[in-house]
py3Dmol code that shows the C-alpha trace and the ligand (Angstrom):
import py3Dmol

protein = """\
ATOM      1  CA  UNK A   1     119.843  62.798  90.156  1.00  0.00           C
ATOM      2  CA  UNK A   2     118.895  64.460  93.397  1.00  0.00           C
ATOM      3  CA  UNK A   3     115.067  66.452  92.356  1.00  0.00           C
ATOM      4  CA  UNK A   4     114.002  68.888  95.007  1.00  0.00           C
ATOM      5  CA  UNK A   5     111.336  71.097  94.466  1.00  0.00           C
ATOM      6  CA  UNK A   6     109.062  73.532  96.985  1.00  0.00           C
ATOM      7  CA  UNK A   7     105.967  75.388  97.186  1.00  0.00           C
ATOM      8  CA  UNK A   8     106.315  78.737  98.230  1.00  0.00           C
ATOM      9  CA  UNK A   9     103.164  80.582  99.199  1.00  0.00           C
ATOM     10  CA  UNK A  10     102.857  83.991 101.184  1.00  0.00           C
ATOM     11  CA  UNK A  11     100.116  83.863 103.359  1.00  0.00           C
ATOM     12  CA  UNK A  12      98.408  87.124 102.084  1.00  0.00           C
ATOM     13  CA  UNK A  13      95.545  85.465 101.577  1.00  0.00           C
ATOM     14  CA  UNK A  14      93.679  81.924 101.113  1.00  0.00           C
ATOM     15  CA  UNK A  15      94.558  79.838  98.328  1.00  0.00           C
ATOM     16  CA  UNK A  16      92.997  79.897  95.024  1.00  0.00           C
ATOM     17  CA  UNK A  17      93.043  77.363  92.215  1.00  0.00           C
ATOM     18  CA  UNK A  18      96.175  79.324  90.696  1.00  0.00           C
ATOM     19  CA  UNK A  19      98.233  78.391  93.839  1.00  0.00           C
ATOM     20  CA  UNK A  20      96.274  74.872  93.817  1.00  0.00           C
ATOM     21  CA  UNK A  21      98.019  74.170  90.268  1.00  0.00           C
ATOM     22  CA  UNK A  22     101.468  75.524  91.043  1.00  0.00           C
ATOM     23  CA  UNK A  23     101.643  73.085  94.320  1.00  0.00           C
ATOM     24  CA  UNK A  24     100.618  70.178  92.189  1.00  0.00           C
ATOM     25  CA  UNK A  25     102.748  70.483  89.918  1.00  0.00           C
ATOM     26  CA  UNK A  26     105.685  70.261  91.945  1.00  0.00           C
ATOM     27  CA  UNK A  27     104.072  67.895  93.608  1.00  0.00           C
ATOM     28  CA  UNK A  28     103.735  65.533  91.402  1.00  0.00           C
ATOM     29  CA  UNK A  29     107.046  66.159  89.721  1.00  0.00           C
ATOM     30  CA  UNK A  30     109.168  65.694  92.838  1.00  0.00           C
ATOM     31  CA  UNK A  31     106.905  62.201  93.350  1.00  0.00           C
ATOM     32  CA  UNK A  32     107.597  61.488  89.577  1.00  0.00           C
ATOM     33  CA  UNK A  33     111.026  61.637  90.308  1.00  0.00           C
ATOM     34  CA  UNK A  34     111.088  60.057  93.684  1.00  0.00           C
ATOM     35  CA  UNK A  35     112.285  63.651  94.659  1.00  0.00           C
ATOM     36  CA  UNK A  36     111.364  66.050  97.881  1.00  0.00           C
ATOM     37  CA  UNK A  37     108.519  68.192  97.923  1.00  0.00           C
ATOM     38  CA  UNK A  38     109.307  70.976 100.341  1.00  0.00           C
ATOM     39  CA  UNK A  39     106.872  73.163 101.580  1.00  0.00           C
ATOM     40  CA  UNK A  40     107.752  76.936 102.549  1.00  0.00           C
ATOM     41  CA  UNK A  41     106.049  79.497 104.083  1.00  0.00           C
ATOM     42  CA  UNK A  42     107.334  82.898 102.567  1.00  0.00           C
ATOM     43  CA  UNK A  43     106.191  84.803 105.517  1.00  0.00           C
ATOM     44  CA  UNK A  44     108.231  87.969 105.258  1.00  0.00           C
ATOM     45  CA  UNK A  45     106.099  91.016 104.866  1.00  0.00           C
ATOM     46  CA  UNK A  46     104.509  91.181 108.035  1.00  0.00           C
ATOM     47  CA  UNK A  47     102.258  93.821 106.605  1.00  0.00           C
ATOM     48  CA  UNK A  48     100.136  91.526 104.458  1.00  0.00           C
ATOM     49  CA  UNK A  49     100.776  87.922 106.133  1.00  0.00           C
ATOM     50  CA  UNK A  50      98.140  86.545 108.655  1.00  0.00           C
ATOM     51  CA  UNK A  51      98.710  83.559 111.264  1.00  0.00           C
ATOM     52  CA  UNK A  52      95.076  81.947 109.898  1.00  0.00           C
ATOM     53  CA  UNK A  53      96.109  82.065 106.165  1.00  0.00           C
ATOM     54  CA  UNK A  54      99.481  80.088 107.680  1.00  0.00           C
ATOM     55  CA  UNK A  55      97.539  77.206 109.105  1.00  0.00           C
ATOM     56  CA  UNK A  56      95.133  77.986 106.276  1.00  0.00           C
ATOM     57  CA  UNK A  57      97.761  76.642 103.590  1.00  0.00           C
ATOM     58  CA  UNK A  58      98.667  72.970 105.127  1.00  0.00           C
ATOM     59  CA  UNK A  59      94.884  72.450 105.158  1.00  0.00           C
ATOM     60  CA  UNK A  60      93.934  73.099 101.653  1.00  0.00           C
ATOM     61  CA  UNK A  61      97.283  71.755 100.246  1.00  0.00           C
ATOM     62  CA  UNK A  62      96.061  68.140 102.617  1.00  0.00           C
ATOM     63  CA  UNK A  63      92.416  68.582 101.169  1.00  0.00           C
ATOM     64  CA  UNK A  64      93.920  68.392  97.468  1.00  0.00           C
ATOM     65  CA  UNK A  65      95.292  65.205  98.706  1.00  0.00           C
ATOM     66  CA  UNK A  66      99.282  66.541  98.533  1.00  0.00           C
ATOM     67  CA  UNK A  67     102.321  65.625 101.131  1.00  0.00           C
ATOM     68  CA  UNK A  68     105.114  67.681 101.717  1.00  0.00           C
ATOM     69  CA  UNK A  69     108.348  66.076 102.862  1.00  0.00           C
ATOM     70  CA  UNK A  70     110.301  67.161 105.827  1.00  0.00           C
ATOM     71  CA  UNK A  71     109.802  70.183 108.156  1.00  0.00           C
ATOM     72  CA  UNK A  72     107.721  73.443 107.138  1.00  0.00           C
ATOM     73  CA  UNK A  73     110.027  76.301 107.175  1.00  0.00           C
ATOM     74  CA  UNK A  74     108.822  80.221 107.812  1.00  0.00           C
ATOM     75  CA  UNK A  75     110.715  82.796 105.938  1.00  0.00           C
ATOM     76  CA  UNK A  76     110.048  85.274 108.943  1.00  0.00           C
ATOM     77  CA  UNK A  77     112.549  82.910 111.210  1.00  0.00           C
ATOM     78  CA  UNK A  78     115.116  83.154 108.938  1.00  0.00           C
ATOM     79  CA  UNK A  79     116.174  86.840 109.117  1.00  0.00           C
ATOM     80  CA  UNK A  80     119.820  86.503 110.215  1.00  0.00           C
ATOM     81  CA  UNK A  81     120.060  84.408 107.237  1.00  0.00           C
ATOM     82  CA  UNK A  82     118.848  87.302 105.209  1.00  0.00           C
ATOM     83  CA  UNK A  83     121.018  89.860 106.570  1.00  0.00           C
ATOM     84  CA  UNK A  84     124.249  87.371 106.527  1.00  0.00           C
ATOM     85  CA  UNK A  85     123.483  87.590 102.360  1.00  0.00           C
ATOM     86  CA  UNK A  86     123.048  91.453 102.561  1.00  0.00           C
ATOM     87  CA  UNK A  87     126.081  91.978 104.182  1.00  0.00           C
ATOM     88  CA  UNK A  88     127.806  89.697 101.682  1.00  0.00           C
ATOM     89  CA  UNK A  89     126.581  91.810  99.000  1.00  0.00           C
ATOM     90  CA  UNK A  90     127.070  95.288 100.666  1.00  0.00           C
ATOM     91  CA  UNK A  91     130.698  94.183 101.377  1.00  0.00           C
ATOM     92  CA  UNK A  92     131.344  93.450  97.824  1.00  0.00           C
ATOM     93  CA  UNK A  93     130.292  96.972  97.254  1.00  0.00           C
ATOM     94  CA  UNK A  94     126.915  96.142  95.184  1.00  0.00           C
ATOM     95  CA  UNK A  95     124.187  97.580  97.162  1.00  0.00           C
ATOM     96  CA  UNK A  96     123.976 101.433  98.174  1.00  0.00           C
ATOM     97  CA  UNK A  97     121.033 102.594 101.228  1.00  0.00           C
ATOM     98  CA  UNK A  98     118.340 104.074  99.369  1.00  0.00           C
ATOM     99  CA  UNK A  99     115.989 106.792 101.419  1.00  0.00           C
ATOM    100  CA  UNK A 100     113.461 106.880  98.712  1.00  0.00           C
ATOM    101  CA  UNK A 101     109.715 107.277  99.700  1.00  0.00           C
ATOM    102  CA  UNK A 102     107.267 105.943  96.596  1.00  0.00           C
ATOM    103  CA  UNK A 103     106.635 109.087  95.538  1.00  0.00           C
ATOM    104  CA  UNK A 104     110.082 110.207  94.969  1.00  0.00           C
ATOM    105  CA  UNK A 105     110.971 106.908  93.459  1.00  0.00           C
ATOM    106  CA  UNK A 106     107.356 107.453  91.259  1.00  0.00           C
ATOM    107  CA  UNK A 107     108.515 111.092  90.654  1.00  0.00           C
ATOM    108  CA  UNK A 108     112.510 110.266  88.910  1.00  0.00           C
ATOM    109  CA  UNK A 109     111.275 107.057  87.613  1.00  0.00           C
ATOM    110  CA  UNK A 110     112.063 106.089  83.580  1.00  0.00           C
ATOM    111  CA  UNK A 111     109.314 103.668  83.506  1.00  0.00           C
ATOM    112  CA  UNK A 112     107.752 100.671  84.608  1.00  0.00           C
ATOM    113  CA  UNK A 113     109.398  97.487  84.649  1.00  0.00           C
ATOM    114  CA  UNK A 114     108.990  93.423  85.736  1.00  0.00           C
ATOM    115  CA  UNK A 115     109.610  94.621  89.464  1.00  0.00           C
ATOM    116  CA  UNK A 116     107.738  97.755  89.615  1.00  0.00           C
ATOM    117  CA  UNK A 117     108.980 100.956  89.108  1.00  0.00           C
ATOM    118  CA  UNK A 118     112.429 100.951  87.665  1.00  0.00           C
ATOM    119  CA  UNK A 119     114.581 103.250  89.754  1.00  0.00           C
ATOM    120  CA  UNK A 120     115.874 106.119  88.557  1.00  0.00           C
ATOM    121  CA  UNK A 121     119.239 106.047  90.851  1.00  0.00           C
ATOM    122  CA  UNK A 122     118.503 109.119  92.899  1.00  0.00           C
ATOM    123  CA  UNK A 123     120.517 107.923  96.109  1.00  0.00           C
ATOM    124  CA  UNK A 124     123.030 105.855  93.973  1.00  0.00           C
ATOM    125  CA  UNK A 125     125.874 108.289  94.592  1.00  0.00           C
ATOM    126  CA  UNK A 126     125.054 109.401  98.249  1.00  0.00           C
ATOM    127  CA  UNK A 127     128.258 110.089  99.880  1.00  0.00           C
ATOM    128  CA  UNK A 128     129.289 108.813 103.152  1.00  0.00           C
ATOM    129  CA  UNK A 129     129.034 111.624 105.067  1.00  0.00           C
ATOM    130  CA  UNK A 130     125.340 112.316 103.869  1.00  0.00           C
ATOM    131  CA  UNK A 131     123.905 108.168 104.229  1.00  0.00           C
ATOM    132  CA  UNK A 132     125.848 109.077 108.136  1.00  0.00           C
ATOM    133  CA  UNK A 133     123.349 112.356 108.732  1.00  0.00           C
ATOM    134  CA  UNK A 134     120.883 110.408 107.477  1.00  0.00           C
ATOM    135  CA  UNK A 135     120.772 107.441 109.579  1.00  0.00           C
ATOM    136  CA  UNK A 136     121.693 109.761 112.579  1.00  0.00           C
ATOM    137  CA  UNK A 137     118.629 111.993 111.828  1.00  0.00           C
ATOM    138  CA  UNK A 138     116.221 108.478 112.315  1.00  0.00           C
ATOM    139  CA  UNK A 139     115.856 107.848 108.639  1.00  0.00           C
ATOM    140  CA  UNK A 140     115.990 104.193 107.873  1.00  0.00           C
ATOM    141  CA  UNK A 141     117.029 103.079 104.198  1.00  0.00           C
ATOM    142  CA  UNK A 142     116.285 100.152 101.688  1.00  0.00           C
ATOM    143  CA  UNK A 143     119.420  98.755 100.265  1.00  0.00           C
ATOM    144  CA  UNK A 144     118.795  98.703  96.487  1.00  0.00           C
ATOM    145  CA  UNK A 145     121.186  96.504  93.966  1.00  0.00           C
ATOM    146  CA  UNK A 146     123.892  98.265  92.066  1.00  0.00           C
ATOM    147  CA  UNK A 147     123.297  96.617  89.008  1.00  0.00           C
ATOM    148  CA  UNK A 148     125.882  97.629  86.842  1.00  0.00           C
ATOM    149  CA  UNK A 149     128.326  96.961  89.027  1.00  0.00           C
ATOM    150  CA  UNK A 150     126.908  93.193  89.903  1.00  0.00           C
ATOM    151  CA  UNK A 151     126.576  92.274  86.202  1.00  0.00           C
ATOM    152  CA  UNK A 152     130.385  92.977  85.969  1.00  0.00           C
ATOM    153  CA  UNK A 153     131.156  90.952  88.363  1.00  0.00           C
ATOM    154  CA  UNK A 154     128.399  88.148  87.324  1.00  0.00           C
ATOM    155  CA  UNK A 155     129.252  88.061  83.774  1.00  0.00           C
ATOM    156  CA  UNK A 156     126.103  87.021  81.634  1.00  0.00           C
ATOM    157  CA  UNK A 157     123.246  86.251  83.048  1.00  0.00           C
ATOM    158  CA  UNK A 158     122.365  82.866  80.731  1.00  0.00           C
ATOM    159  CA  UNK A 159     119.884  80.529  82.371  1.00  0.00           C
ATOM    160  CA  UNK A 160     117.152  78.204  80.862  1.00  0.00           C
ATOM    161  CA  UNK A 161     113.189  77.265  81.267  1.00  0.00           C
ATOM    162  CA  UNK A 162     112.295  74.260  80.622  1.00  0.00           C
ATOM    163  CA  UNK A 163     109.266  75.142  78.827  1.00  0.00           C
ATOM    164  CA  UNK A 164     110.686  78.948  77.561  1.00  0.00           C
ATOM    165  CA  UNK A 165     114.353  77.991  76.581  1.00  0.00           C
ATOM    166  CA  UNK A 166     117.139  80.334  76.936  1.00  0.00           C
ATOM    167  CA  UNK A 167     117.401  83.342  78.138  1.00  0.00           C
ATOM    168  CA  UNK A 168     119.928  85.649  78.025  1.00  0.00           C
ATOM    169  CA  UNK A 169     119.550  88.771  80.449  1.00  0.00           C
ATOM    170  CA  UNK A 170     121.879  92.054  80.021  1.00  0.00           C
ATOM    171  CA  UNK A 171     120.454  93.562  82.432  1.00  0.00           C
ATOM    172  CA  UNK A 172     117.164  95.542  80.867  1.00  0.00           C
ATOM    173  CA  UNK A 173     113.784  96.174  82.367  1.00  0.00           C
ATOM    174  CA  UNK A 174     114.554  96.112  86.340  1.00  0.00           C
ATOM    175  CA  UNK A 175     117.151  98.700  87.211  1.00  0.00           C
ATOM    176  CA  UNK A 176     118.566  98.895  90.889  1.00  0.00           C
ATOM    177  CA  UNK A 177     116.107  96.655  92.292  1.00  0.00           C
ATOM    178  CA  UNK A 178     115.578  96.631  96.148  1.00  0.00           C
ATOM    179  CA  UNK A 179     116.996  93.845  97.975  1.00  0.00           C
ATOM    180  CA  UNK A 180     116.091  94.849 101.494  1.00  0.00           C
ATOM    181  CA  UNK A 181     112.764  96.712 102.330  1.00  0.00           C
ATOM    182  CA  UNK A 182     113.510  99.295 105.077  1.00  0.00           C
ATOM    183  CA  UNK A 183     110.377  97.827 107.157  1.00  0.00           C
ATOM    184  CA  UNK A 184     111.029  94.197 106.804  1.00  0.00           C
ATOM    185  CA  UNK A 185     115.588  94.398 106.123  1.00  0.00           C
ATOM    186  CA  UNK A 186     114.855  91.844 103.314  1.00  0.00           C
ATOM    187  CA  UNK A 187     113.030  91.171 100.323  1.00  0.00           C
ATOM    188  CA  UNK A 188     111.279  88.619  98.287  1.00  0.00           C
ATOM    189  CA  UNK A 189     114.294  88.070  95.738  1.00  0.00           C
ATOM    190  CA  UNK A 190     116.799  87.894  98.819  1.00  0.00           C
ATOM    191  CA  UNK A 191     115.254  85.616 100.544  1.00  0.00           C
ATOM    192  CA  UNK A 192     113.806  82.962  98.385  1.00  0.00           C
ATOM    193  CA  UNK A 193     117.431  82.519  96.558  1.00  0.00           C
ATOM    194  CA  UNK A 194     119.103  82.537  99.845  1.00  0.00           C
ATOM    195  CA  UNK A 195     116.449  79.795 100.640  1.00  0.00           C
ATOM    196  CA  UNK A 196     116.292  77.699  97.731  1.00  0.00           C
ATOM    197  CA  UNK A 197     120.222  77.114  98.271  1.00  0.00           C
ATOM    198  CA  UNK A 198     119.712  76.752 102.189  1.00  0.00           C
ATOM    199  CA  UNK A 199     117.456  73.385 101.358  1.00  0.00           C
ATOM    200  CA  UNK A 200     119.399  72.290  98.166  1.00  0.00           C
ATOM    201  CA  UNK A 201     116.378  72.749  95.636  1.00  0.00           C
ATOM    202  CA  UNK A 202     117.341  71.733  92.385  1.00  0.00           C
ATOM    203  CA  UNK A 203     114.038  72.380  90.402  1.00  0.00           C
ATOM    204  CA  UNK A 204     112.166  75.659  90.590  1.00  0.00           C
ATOM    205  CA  UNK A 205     108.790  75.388  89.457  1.00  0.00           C
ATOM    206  CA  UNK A 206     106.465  78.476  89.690  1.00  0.00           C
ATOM    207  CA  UNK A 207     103.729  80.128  87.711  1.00  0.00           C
ATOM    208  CA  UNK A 208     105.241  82.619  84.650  1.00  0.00           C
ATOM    209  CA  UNK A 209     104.175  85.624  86.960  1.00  0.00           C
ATOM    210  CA  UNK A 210     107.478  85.088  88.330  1.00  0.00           C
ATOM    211  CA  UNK A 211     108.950  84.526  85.197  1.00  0.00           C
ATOM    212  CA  UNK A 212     110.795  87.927  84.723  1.00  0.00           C
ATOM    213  CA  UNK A 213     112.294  88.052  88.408  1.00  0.00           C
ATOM    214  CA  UNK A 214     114.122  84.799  87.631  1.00  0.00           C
ATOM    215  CA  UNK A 215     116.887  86.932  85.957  1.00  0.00           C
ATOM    216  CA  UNK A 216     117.529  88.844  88.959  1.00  0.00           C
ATOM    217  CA  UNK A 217     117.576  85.815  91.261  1.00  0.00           C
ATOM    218  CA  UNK A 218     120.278  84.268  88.760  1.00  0.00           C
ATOM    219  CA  UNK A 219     121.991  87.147  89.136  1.00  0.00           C
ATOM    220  CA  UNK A 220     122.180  86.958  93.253  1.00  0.00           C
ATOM    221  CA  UNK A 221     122.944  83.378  93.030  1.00  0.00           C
ATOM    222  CA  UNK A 222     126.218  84.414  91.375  1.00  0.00           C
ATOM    223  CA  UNK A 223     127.321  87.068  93.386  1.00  0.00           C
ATOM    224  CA  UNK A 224     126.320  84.891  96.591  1.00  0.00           C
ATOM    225  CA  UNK A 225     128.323  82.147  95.139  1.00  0.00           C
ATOM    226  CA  UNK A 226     125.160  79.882  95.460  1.00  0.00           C
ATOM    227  CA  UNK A 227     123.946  77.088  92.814  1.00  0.00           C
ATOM    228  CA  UNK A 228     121.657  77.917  90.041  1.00  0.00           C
ATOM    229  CA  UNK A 229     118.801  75.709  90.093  1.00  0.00           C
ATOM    230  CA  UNK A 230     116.312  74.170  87.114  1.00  0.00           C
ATOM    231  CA  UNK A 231     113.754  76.420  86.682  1.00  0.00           C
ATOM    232  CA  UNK A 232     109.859  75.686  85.236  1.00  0.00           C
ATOM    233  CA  UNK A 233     107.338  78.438  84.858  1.00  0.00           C
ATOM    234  CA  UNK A 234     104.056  76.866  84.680  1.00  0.00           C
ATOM    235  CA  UNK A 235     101.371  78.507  82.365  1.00  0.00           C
ATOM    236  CA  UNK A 236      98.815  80.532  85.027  1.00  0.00           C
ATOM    237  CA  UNK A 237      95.126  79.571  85.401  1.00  0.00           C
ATOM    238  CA  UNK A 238      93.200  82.283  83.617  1.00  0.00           C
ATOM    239  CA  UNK A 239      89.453  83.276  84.495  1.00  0.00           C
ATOM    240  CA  UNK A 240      86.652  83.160  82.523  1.00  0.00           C
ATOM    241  CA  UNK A 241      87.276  86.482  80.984  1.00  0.00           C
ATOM    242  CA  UNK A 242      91.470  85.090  80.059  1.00  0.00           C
ATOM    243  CA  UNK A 243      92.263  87.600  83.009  1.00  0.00           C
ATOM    244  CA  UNK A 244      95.172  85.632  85.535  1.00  0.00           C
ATOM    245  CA  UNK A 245      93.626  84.047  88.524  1.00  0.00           C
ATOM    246  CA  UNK A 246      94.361  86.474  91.266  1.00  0.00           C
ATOM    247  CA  UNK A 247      92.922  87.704  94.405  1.00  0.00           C
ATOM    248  CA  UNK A 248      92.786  91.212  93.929  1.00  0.00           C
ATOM    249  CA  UNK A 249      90.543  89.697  90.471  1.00  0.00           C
ATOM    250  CA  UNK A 250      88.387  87.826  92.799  1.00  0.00           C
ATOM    251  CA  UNK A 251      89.600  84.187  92.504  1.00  0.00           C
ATOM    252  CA  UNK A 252      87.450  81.748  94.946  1.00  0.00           C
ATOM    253  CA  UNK A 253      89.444  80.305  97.104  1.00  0.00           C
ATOM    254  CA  UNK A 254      89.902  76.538  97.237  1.00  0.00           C
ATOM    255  CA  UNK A 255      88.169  77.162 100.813  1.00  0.00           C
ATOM    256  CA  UNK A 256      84.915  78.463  99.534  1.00  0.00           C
ATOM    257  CA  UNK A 257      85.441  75.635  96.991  1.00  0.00           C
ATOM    258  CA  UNK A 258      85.363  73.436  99.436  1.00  0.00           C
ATOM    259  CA  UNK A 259      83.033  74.789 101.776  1.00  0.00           C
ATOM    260  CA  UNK A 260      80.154  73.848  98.628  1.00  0.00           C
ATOM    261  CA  UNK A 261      80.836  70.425  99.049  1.00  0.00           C
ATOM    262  CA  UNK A 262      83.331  69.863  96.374  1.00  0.00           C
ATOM    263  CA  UNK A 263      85.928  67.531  97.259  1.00  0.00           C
ATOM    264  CA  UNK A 264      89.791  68.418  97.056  1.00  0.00           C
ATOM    265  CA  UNK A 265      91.007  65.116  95.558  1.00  0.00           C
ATOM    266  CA  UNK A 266      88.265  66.393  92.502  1.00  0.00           C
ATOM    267  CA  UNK A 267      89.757  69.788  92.690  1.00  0.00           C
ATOM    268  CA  UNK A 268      92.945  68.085  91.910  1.00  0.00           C
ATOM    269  CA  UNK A 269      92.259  65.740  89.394  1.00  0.00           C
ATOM    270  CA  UNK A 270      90.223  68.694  87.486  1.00  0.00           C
ATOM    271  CA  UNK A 271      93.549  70.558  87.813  1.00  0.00           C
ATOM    272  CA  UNK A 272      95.805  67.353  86.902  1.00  0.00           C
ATOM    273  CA  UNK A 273      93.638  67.602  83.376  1.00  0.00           C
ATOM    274  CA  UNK A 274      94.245  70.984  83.073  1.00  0.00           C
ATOM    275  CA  UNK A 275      98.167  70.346  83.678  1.00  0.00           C
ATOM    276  CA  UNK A 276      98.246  67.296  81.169  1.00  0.00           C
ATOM    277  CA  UNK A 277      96.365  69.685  78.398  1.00  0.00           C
ATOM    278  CA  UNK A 278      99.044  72.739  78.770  1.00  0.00           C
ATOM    279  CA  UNK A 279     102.226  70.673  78.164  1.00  0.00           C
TER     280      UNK A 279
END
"""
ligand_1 = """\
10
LIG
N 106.057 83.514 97.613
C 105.893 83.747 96.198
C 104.424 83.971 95.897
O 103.580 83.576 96.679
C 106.363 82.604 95.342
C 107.806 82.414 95.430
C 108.427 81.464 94.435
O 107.807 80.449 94.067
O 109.557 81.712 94.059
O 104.133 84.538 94.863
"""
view = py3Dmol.view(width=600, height=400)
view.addModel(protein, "pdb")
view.setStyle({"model": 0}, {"cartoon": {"style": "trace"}})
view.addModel(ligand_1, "xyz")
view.setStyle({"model": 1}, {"stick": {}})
view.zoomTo()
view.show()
């Protein structure tokens, strides 16, 4: 059976030990298999991504003592690819322009859910004539999913983890979710399911953070007509406290790691334990 799996970081900041155990992971599942390890540089949001945290990525993932197969691709020279999928889904008549600012999505909002703020539809029946002033006036929208609308058409949304089991998704807990920001014409669930079908991954494995997006990226891959692959969320790396690993928490990166002398093939095998006692 073809196995191909990727690492997907966004270069928002320097590795931690978090990303460290995702990457091996796959790593050594795609080698386990005899399978490809892409590597893949989710570089949209050229807000938050930095050139050195790029060239920052290949070193630390070498240090660990990992290989990647193939070329490196960068999500921010893929746009066409990105809009090709939007207009897909616009012309199926499942995304509507959305000229929210945060604070008037923040302000009609139900709730909170896995993506943020769930939506509470405010430019979901905009008619034509007003999205026309609109765009004429300079305003630029986000295209936001018309969920209903794409479940009909999708059917069920059924798909299975292999450590979770089945899930079965009608649709609760994300509302219209944004498929194209209006400052970078994409998104993170666009473009890594466009992506993972592009290089014919088979096997996604990612940290449970991403858990609850899955549904929504099962969901694309069926109106885009594209494969659904395996899927593995990975239990995270918690901090002393049993808080998530994170930047924002203060993780050390595997640079400052590094930088105290610790070796990266020891930073691996410490992690390989840590892998072997969570399954
Ligand atoms: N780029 C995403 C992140 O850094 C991961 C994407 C994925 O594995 O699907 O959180």
């Amino acid at each position: 059976m073809t196995f191909i799996t990727r690492f997907a970081p966004s270069p928002t900041g320097y590795l931690h030990s978090g990303h460290a155990l995702s990457a091996i992971t796959a790593h050594d599942a795609a080698r386990a298999a005899g399978g490809t390890f892409l590597l893949r540089i989710e570089d949209i949001d050229h807000t938050r991504c930095r050139p050195a945290f790029v060239d920052a990525i290949s070193e630390d993932l070498a240090a660990l003592g990992l290989t990647w197969d193939g070329p490196v691709w960068r999500q921010s020279m893929r746009g066409a690819f990105y809009a090709t999928a939007l207009d897909d889904i616009r012309n199926k008549g499942l995304a509507y322009p959305c000229f929210c600012n945060r604070r008037q999505v923040a302000a009609h909002s139900p709730g909170q859910g896995a993506d943020g703020l769930i939506y509470g539809g405010t430019c979901r029946d905009l008619s034509r004539d007003e999205v026309a002033a609109r765009v004429a006036a300079g305003q630029v929208p986000a295209w936001r999913l018309r969920l209903d609308t794409a479940l009909q058409l999708a059917g069920a949304i059924v798909w299975q983890d292999r450590r979770a089991g089945w899930q079965d998704w009608a649709g609760d807990g994300v509302g219209d979710v944004v498929i194209a920001r209006r400052d970078i014409a994409t998104s993170y669930h666009l473009a890594v399911v466009v992506d993972d079908a592009a290089q014919g991954v088979t096997q996604i494995i990612r940290g449970m953070d991403l858990f609850h997006q899955t549904a929504v990226h099962v969901l694309l891959q069926r109106i885009l007509d594209l494969p659904t692959p395996h899927y593995l969320h990975h239990q995270l790396l918690s901090d002393a406290d049993g808080r998530k690993l994170s930047k924002s928490a203060g993780a050390r990166s595997l640079r400052d790691i590094f930088a105290e002398g610790t070796d990266g093939r020891l930073v691996a095998e410490r992690l390989r334990k840590v892998i072997a006692g969570a399954t």
